[in-house]
N, C-alpha and C positions, 0 to 999 in steps of 0.2 A: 259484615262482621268487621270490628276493630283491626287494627295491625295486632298480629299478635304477641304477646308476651309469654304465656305458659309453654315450652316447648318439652314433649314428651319424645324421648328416640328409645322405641323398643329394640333390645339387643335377642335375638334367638339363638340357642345353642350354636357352640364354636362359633362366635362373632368376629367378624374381621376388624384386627387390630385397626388397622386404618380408618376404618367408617367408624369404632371409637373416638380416636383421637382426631379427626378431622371436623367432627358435628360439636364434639368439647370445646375442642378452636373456635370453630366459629362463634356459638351462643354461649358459651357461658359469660356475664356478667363482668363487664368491666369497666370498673369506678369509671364517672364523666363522660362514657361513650354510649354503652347499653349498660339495658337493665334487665334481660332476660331469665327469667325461674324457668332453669335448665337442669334435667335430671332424666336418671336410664330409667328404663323397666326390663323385666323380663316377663317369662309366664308365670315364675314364681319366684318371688325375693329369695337370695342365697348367693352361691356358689356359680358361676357363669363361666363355663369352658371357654375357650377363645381359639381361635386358627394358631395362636404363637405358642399354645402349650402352658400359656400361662394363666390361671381362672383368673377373673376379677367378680366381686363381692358387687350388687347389685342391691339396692334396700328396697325396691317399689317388686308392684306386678300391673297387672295393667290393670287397676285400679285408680292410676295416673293417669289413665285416659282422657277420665271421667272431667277433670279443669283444665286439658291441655286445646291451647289454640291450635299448635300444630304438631303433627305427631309423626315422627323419621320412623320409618323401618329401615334397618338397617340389614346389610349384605352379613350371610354368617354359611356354615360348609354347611348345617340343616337344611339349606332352602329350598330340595326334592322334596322334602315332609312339608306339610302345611302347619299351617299355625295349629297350638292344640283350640278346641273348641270355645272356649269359655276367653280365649285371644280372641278371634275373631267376631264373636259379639260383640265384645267390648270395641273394637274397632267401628264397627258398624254402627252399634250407639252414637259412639262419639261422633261421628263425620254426619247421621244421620240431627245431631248436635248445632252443627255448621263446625265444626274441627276440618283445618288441614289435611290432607294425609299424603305423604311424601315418599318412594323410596328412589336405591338408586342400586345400581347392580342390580345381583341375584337378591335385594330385599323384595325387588317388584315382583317377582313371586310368591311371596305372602301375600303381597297387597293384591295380589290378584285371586288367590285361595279366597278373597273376602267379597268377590264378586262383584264389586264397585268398578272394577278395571273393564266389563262387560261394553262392549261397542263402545270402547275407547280408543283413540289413541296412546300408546303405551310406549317408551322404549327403554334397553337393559343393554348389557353388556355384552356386545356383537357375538362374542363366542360363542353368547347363550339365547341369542334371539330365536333362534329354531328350534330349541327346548322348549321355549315360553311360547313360543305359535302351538306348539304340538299338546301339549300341558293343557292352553287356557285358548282355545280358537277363538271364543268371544272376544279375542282382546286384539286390537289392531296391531300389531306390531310394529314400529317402525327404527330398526337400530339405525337409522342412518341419522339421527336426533344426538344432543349429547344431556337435551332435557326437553321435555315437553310438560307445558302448562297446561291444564286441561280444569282451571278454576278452582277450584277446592280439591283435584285430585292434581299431583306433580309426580311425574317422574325421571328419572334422569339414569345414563350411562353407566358404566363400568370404572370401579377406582375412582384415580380423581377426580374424577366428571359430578363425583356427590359434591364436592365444594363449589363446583359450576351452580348446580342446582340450589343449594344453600345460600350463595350470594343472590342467583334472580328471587329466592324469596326473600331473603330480606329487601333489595331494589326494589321488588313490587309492592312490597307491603311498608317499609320504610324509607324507602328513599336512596337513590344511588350515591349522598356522599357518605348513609352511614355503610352502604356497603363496598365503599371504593376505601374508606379507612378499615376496614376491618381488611379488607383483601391486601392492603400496602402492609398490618402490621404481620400477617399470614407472607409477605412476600410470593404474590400469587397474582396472576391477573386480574381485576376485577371481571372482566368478561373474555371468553375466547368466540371467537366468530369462527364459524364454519359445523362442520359434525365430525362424524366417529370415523370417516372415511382419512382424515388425515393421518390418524394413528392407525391404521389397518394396514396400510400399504406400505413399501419400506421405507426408510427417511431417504432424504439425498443424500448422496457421497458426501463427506466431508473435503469437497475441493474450496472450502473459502468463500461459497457462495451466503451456507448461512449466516457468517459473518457480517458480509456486505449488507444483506438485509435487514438483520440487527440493526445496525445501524440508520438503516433507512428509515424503518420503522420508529428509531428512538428521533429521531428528526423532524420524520413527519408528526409526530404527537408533539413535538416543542413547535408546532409551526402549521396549528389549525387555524391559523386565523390569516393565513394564507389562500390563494388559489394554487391547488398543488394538481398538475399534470402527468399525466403517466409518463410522456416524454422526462420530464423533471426529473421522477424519482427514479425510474430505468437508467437516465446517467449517472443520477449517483450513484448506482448499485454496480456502475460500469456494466450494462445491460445493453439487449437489444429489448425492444418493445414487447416483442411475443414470448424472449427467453424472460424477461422479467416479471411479466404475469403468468407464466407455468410454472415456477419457481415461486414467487409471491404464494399462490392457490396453495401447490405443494407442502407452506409453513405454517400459513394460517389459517388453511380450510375457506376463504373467499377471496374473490378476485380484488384488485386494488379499489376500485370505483365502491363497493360493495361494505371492504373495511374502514375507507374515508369517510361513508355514510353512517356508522356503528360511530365511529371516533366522536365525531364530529358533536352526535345528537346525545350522546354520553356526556363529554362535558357541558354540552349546553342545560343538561340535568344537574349536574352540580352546580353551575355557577347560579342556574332559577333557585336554590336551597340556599346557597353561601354567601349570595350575595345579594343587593338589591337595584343590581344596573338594571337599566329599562331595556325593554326584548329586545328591541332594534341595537342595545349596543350589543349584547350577548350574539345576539345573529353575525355582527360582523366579526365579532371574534373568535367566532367558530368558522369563519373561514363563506359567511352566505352574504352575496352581494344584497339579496332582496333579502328583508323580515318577512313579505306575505309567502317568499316559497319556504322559509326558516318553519315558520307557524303551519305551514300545511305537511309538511315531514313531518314534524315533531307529534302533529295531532294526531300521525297514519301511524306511528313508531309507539306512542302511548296511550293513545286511546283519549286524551285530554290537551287541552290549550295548552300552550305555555306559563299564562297568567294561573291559570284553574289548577294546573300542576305545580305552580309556586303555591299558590296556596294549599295545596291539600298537604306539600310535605317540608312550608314552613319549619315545623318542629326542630325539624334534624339539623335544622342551620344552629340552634340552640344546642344541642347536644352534641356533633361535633368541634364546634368551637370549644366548648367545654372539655373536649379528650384529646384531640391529636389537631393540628395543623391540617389544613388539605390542601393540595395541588394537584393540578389538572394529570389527567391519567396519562 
């Protein structure tokens, strides 16, 4: 199927403000960058409670389905009840369509009510991962994910972990520089590396350490085109080696070696879309002495060449130059 364009996000009673206002963010339509025909449903156009107490007015029902490439379920306080019945058809249709279908929180259990979640990998919002085993046993659960692609089914985490998942689909289907500008104009990472485990357990003391790392981190992304050493960045953190990556893990959810490999192959996605240097310069400026080990990552990381990945997401160089400036993440 195409990249998509029609984006349907059904909202179900007491909808969570957030998953509102965070899916609007992202797809709706903005002159010279996207083009998205983005719009809600519910089960039935009207009056739509909300978690804030506050209804908002809805015009569709899931007869939006019906032309939507990809369709949100969204997180709302109903999510013990299942979708009503004449939802989950229509769900079904569609995906059976080739449509999307996407949640993120407690929406994934709707999307599991509709039985497509069936000997899948699955994961939701850790509080709730043992409701959702208990609920849907067909469904694999893994909360320690902050989204999992599973092709035409996604789903993704608790809270903000839905703008996680919202940017890998647009990366995957359009290309990482429109989703590295939509994430800069959101002031939001484009990607976070690691899982759900970073936000479970309690943060570090505020002794000055995540300061120092901030800063590391803001360093080492101005300085991918470097050979960057753990010894390196552990001094600048004023580190020992072992406290520098249990501390490292502790913020980002992966070890140094693991985030530099995410950095690295991220911008070299952007620059194959925004620009037209030859691989070999892109390699070394992403920090790879060799192009043929550049080209053998990149292909284990996307699934396609570096060249064949210039070419499939060509377009987007056209259409961000058109909206916003871009620079390296």
């Amino acid at each position: 199927m195409a990249a998509f364009r029609r984006v349907a996000a059904y909202a179900p009673p007491g909808a969570v403000g957030l998953g509102l206002g965070l899916t609007s963010a992202i797809f709706r339509s903005r002159p010279g960058l996207t083009t998205f025909e983005f719009d809600f449903c519910a089960a039935r156009p009207g009056r739509l409670a909300t978690d804030l107490g506050v209804p908002v007015l809805v015009g569709h029902g899931p007869e939006l389905f019906a032309g939507a490439d990809l369709i949100l379920l969204l997180p709302g306080e109903s999510f013990a009840e299942p979708p009503p019945g004449h939802v989950v058809s229509a769900l079904r249709a569609a995906h059976e369509r080739g449509a999307t279908l996407a949640a993120h929180c407690v929406g994934v259990f709707h999307l599991a009510a509709t039985g497509l979640l069936d000997n899948l990998n699955a994961t939701t919002h850790w509080q709730y991962a043992d409701q959702l085993t208990a609920r849907y046993p067909r469904v694999r659960v893994r909360p320690q994910a902050l989204y999992l692609d599973q092709g035409d089914i996604v789903t993704g985490a608790g809270a903000a972990a839905g703008i996680d998942m919202c940017l890998h689909l647009i990366r995957r289907e359009h290309g990482a520089a429109l989703a590295n500008s939509i994430a800069r104009l959101l002031v939001t990472p484009p990607h976070r590396d690691g899982g759900q485990q970073q936000f479970i357990t309690a943060p570090l003391a505020d002794n000055g350490d995540g300061g120092r790392l901030t800063g590391v981190i803001a360093w080492a992304r101005a300085n991918m085109d470097r050979q960057l050493s753990l010894d390196e960045l552990a001094a600048r953190a004023l580190m020992s080696r072992r406290s520098f990556v249990r501390h490292f893990k502790a913020v980002t959810g992966a070890t140094p070696h693991a985030w530099l490999l995410t950095q690295r192959l991220s911008l070299a996605e952007e620059l194959l879309e925004t620009t037209s240097l030859p691989v070999e310069q892109i390699a070394e400026r992403v920090g790879y002495r060799s192009a043929a080990v550049f080209r053998e990552q990149f292909a284990a990381r996307r699934g396609l060449a570096p060249r064949d990945y210039r070419r499939t997401f060509s377009h987007t160089m056209g259409q961000a130059r058109a909206g916003t400036v871009l620079t390296s993440p």
